[in-house]
C-alpha positions in Angstrom: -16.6 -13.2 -5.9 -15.6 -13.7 -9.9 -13.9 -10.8 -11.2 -14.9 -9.9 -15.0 -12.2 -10.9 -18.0 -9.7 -7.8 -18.3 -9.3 -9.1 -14.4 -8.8 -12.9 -14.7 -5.1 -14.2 -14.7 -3.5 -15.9 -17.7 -2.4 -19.1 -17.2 0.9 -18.7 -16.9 3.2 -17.9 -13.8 2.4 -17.8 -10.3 -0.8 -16.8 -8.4 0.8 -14.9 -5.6 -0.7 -15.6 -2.1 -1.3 -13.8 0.6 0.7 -14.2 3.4 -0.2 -11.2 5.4 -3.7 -12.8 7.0 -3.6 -12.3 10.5 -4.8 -9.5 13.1 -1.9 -8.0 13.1 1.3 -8.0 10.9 4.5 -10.1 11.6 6.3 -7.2 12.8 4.3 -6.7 15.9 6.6 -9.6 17.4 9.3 -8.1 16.6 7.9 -4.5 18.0 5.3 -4.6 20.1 5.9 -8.0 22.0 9.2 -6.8 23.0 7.8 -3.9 25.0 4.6 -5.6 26.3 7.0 -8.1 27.8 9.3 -5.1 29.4 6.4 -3.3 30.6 5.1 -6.6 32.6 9.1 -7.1 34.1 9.2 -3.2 35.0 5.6 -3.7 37.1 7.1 -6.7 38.6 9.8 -4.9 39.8 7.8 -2.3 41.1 8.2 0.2 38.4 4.9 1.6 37.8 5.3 4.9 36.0 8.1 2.8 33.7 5.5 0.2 33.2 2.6 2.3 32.2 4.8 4.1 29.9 6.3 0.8 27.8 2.7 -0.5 28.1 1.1 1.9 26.7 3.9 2.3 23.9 3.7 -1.5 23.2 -0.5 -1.2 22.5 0.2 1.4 20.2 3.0 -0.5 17.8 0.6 -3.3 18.0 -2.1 -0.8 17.0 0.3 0.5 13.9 0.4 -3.4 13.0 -3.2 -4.0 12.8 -4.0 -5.8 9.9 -8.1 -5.5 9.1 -9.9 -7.6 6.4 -11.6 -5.5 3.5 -13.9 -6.2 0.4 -14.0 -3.4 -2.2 -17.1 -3.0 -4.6 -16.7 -5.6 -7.6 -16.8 -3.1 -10.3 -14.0 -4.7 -12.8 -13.2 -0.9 -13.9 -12.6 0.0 -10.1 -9.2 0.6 -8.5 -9.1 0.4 -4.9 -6.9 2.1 -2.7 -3.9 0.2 -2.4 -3.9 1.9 1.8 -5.8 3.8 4.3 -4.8 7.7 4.5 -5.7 11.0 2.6 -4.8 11.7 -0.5 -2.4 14.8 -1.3 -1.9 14.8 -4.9 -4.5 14.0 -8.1 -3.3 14.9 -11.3 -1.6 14.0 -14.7 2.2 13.2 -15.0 4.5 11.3 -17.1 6.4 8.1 -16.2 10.0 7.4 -16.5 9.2 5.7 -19.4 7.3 8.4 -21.0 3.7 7.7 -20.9 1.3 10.1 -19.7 -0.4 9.0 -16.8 -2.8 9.7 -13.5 -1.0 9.7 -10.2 -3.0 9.6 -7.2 -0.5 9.7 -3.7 -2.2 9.1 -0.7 -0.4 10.2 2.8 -0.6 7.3 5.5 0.6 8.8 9.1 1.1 6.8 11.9 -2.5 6.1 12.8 -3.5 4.7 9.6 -3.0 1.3 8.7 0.3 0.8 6.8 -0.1 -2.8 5.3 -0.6 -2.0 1.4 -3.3 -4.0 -0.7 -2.5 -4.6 -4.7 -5.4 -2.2 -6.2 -6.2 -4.1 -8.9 -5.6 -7.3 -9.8 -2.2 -8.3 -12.8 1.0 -9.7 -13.4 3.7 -8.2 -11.7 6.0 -7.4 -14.8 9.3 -5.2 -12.5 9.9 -4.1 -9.1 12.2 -1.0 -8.6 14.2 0.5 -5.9 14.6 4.1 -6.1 15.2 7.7 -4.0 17.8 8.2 -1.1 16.5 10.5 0.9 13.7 10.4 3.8 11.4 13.7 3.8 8.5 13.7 5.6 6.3 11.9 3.1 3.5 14.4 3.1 6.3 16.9 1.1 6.0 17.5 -2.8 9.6 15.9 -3.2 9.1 12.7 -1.5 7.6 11.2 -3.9 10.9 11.2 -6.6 13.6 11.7 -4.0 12.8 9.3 -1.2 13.8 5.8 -1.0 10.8 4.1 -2.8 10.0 0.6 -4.4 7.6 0.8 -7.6 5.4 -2.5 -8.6 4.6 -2.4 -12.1 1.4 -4.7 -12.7 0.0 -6.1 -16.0 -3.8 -6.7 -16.2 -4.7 -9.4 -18.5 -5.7 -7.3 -21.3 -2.6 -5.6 -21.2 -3.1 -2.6 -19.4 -0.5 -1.3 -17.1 -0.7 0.2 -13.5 1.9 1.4 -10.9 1.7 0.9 -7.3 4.5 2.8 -5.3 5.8 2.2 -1.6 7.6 5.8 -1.0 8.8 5.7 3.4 9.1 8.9 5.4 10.6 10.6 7.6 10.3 7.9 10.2 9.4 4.8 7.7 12.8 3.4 7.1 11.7 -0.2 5.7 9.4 -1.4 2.6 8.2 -4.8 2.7 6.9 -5.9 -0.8 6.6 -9.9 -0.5 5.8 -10.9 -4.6 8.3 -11.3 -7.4 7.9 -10.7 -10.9 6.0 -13.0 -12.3 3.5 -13.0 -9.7 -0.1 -12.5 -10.6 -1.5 -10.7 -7.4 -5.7 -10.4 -7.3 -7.2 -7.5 -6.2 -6.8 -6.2 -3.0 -4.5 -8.4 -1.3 -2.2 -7.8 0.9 1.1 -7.9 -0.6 3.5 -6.1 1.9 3.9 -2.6 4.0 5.6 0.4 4.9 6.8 1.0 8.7 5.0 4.2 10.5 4.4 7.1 8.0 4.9 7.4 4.6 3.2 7.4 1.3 1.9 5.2 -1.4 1.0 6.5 -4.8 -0.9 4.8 -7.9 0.0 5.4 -11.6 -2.9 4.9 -14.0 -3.2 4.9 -17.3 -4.1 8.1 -19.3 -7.7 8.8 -19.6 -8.6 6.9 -15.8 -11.2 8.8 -14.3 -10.6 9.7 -10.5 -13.3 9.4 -8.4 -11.4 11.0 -4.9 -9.9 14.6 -4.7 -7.6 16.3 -2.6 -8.0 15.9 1.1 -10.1 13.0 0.9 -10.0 10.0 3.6 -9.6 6.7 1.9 -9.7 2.8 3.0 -7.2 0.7 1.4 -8.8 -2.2 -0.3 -12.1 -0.8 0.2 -12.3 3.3 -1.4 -12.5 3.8 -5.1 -10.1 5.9 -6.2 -10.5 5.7 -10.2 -12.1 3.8 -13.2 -10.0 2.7 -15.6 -10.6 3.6 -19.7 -11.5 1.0 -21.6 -8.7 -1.2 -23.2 -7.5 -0.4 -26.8 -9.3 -2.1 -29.0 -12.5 -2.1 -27.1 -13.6 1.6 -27.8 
């Protein structure tokens, strides 16, 4: 599937690609594999209870992991939730830098899947670290005071959007794989944020959200905004 002109990549720099592809995210080896293989040496040694209780923890890490293929709607205009959860905030605000701009943060607890998909498709221009603290990620706070990583991506025509990985109380890792320079498409996988925690989009002024408080949205898949149309073109 094409995507339309303000979407295409100049030809400069590096078409990032996507390493996160498989059922489940590299971490599950790490995680779940560890207490799948305990739970299999506690029923060996006769251990039942133990076994059933590591087992069953094990199936759920390597449920937190999963890692599902999606295909959003090929509206150009579209931005697609860059992960599954419900939103908890929709409104203006200003960036550090002090353009006025939509915000959308969408709460991701540990059911939801936590690996985070690029929600539109431009040139990474900076990635910045950010916050010390680790509130529960569905609070107010969290999302200026907890340790965060902001993407800043470049469309073709120039147009800027912000993707931010904010942890929570129990997330204590961001994985963001690109580097500036990168040109990610839309809705690929490009990293994730261990058990709960929040990721927010900054759009530019005059984006029209199309989600509201307390919705349920599908990273890579769910709509959350239009963009305006690019100066120059209205």
């Amino acid at each position: 599937m094409s995507e339309a002109p303000s979407q295409r990549p100049p030809p400069q720099g590096d078409v990032f690609t996507e390493r996160l592809t498989g059922p489940c995210a590299p971490d599950v080896l790490t995680t779940a594999l560890p207490l799948l293989i305990a739970a299999v040496l506690a029923a060996w040694l006769g251990w039942p209870l133990l076994a059933a209780a590591v087992g069953a923890l094990g199936l759920f890490v390597a449920f937190f992991f999963r890692n599902p293929s999606r295909h959003g709607p090929p509206d150009p205009e579209a931005v697609w939730a860059p992960a599954d959860g419900r939103v908890i905030e929709v409104g203006e605000t200003e960036t550090p830098d002090g353009r006025k701009a939509l915000r959308i943060g969408i709460f991701l607890s540990i059911f939801d899947v936590h690996v985070n998909r690029a929600p539109v498709a431009g040139r990474v221009r900076r990635l910045d670290r950010g916050g010390q603290r680790y509130l529960a990620a569905f609070n107010p706070d969290a999302a200026t005071h907890n340790v965060q990583l902001a993407m800043e991506l470049e469309l073709a025509d120039g147009r800027r959007v912000d993707v931010v990985q904010i942890t929570g109380l129990i997330a204590r890792r961001i994985v963001c794989q690109p580097r500036v320079g990168d040109w990610l498409e839309r809705g690929v996988r490009y990293g994730l944020i261990r058990f709960g925690s929040r990721t927010d989009v900054w759009l530019p002024s005059g984006s029209e959200a199309r989600v509201a408080r307390g919705d349920r949205v599908r990273g890579g898949q769910t709509v959350l905004a239009r963009l305006p149309a690019p100066e120059g073109s209205r």
